[in-house]
C-alpha positions in Angstrom: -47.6 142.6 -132.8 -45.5 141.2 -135.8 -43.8 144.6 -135.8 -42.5 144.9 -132.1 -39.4 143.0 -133.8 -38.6 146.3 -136.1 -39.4 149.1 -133.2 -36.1 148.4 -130.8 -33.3 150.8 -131.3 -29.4 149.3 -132.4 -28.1 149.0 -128.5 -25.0 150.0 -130.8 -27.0 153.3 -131.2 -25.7 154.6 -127.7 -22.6 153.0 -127.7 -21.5 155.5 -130.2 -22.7 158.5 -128.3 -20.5 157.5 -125.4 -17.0 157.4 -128.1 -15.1 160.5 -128.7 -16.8 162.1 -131.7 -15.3 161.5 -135.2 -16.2 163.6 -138.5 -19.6 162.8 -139.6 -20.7 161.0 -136.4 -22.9 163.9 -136.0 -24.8 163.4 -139.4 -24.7 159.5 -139.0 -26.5 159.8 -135.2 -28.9 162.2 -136.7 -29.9 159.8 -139.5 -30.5 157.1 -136.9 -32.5 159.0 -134.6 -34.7 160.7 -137.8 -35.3 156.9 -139.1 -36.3 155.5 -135.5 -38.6 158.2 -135.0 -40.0 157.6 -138.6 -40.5 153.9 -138.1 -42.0 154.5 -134.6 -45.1 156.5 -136.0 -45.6 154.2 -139.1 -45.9 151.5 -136.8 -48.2 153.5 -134.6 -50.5 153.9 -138.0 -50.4 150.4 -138.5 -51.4 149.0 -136.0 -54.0 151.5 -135.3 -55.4 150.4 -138.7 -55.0 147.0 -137.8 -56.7 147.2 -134.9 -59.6 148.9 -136.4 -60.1 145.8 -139.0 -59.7 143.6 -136.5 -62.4 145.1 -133.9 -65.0 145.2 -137.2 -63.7 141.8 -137.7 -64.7 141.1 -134.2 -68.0 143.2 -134.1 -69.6 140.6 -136.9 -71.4 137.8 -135.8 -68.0 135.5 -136.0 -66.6 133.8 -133.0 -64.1 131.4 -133.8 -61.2 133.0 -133.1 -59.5 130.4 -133.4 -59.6 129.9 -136.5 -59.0 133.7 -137.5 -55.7 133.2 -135.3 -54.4 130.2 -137.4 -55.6 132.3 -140.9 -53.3 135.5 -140.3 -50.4 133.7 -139.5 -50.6 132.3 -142.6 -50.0 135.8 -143.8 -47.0 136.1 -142.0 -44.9 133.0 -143.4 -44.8 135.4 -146.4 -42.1 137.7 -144.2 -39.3 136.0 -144.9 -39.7 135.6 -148.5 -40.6 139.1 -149.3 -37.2 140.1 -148.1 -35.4 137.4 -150.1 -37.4 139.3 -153.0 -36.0 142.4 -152.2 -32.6 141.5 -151.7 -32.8 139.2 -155.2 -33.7 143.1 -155.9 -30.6 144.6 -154.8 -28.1 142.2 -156.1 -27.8 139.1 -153.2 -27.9 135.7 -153.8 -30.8 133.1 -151.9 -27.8 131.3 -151.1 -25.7 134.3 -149.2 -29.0 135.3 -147.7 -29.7 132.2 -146.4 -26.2 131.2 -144.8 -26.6 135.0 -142.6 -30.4 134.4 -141.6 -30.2 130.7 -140.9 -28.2 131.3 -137.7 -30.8 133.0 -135.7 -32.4 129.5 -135.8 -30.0 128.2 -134.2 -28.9 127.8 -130.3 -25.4 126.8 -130.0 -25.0 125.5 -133.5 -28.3 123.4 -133.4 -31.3 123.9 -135.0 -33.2 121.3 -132.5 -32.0 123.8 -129.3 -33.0 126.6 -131.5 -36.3 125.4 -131.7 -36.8 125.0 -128.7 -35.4 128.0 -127.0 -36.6 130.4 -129.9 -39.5 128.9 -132.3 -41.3 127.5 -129.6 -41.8 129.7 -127.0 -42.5 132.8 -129.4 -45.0 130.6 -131.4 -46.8 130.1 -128.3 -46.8 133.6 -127.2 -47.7 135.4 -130.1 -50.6 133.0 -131.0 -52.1 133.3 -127.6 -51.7 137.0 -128.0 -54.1 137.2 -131.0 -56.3 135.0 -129.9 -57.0 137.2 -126.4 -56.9 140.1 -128.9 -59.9 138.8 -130.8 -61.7 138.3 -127.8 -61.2 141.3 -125.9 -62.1 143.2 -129.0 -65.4 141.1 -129.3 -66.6 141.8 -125.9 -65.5 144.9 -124.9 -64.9 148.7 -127.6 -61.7 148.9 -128.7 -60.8 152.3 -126.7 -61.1 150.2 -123.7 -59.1 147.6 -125.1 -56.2 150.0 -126.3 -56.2 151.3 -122.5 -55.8 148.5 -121.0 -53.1 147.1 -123.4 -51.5 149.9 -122.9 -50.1 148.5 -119.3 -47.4 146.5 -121.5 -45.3 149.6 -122.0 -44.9 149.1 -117.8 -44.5 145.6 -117.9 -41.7 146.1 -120.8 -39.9 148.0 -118.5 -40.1 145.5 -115.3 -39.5 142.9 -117.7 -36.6 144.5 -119.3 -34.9 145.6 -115.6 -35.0 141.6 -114.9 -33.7 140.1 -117.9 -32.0 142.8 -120.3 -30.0 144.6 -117.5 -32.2 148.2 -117.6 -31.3 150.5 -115.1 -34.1 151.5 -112.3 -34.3 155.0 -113.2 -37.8 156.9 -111.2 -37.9 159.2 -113.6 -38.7 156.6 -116.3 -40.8 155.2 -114.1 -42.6 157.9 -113.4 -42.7 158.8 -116.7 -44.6 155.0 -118.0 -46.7 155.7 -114.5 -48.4 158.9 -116.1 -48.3 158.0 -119.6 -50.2 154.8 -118.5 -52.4 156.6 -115.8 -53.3 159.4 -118.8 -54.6 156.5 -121.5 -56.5 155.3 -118.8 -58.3 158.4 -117.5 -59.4 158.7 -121.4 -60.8 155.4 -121.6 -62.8 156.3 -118.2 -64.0 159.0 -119.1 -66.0 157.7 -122.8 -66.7 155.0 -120.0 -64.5 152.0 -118.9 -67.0 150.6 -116.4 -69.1 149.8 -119.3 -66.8 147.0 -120.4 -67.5 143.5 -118.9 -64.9 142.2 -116.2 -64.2 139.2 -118.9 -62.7 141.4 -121.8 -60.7 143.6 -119.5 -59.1 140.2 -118.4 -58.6 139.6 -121.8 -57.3 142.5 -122.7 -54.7 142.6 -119.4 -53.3 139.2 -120.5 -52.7 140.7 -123.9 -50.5 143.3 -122.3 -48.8 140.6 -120.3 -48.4 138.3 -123.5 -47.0 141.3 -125.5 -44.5 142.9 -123.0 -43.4 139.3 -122.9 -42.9 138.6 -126.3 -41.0 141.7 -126.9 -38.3 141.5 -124.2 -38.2 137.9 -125.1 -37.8 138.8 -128.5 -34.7 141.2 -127.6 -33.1 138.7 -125.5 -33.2 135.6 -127.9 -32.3 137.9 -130.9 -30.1 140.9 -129.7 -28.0 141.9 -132.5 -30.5 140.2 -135.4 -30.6 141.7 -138.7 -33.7 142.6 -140.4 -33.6 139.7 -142.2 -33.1 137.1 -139.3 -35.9 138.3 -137.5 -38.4 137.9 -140.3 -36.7 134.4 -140.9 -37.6 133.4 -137.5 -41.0 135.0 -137.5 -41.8 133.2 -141.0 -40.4 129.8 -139.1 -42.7 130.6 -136.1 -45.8 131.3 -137.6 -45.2 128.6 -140.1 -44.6 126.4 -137.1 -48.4 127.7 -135.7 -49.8 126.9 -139.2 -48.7 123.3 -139.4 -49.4 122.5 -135.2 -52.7 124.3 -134.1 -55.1 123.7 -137.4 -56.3 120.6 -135.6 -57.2 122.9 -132.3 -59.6 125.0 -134.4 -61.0 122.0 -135.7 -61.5 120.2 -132.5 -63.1 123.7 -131.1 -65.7 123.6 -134.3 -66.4 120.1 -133.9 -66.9 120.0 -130.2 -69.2 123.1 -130.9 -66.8 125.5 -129.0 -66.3 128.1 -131.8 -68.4 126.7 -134.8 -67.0 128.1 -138.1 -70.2 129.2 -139.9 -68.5 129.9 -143.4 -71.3 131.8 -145.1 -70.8 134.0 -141.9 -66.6 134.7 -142.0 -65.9 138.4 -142.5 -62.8 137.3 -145.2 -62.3 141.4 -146.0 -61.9 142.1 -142.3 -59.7 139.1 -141.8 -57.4 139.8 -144.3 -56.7 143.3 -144.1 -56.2 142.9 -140.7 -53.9 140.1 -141.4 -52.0 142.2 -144.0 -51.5 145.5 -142.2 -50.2 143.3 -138.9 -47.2 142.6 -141.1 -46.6 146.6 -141.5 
């Protein structure tokens, strides 16, 4: 889910289309549409792969989800800094980085407003996200899962009619209508019914987390570069380290989701916590 912020296209991207064509705007629309379509399969690789650690993750005899929540966001405070490596790489300066990226956590010149308009509703959104993920996966297979989840490409579009402006075209709608209604005839067919009510719940509000955290993502950073949306994803999920670690403590104390260490599937966990930053 860490990777929704990478998938949207430039808006600028159609802008151009629409301007009288000028030498090389050909070649440079081309290049575009070749790299989105690259990045769009990688991340459909990824987070296959993730979700396959994370549903053997969940298939061990391990419940405290969350716990396993708190642990991969850990992971993902390491965004942020990976790109100040690779621009150190390429010649910028921490300080010149830093003076760009900061401004995405702001809202209006202030960093309090920009953590509250940005850091926390994301952090609360993408940690709840996980931590239905987890579940659903533990109760129900993960083709069931994936179908269901799979409603969040419609409620992207609803959401993104609303609050980004998108035009009500029936053909696109139509068009998410059988691409949704296709997924799900597959997962009837190796046999949906076979899944408790409780995970398909699960799995539902997933889809309803994610489509929200993506148009949310879109409308709170709409022009970010690459690296002011890992700057505010490092901040958020360092934000959900420092906050929740008493929650999974509480829920392991009040015998909720006891942590039975000689029990926690680490390789699972952290594979699945590396390839969700892919």
């Amino acid at each position: 889910m860490t990777k929704a912020i990478y998938s949207d296209l430039d808006p600028e991207f159609f802008k151009e289309i629409e301007h009288i064509k000028q030498p090389g705007q050909d070649s440079c629309i081309t290049k575009k549409l070749l790299a989105g379509v690259i990045i769009v399969i990688l991340l459909a690789i990824t987070s296959t792969i993730e979700m396959q650690f994370a549903n053997s993750m969940a298939a061990q005899n391990f419940t405290a989800f969350a716990f396993i929540t708190w642990y991969g966001r850990n992971f993902s405070i390491a965004l942020y800094p990976l790109y100040c490596l690779c621009g150190l790489i390429f010649g910028k300066s921490i300080k010149s980085m830093w003076s760009e990226d900061s401004l995405v956590l702001k809202h209006d010149g202030d960093y309090r407003k920009g953590f509250i308009k940005k850091v926390l509703p994301i952090a609360f959104v993408y940690s709840m996200s996980y931590y239905f993920y987890y579940y659903a996966l533990k109760i129900s297979p993960a083709s069931d899962c994936a179908a269901v989840m799979s409603v969040n490409v419609a409620l992207i579009y609803i959401l993104s009619i609303y609050w980004l402006g998108e035009p009500l075209l029936v053909l696109r709608i139509i068009a998410v209508l059988m691409a949704i209604g296709g997924v799900l005839s597959v997962a009837f067919s190796y046999g949906l019914y076979g899944s408790s009510m409780l995970g398909i719940f699960f799995s539902f509000c997933v889809a309803i987390l994610t489509a929200f955290y993506r148009v949310y993502i879109k409308v709170a950073l709409p022009d970010a570069t690459i690296g002011q949306a890992s700057l505010l994803l490092s901040s958020t999920c360092a934000f959900i380290v420092v906050s929740t670690w008493p929650l999974f403590i509480l829920a392991n104390f009040t015998g909720f989701e006891i942590i039975e260490w000689d029990t926690i599937p680490w390789e699972f966990m952290n594979l699945s916590s590396i390839f969700s930053l892919l």
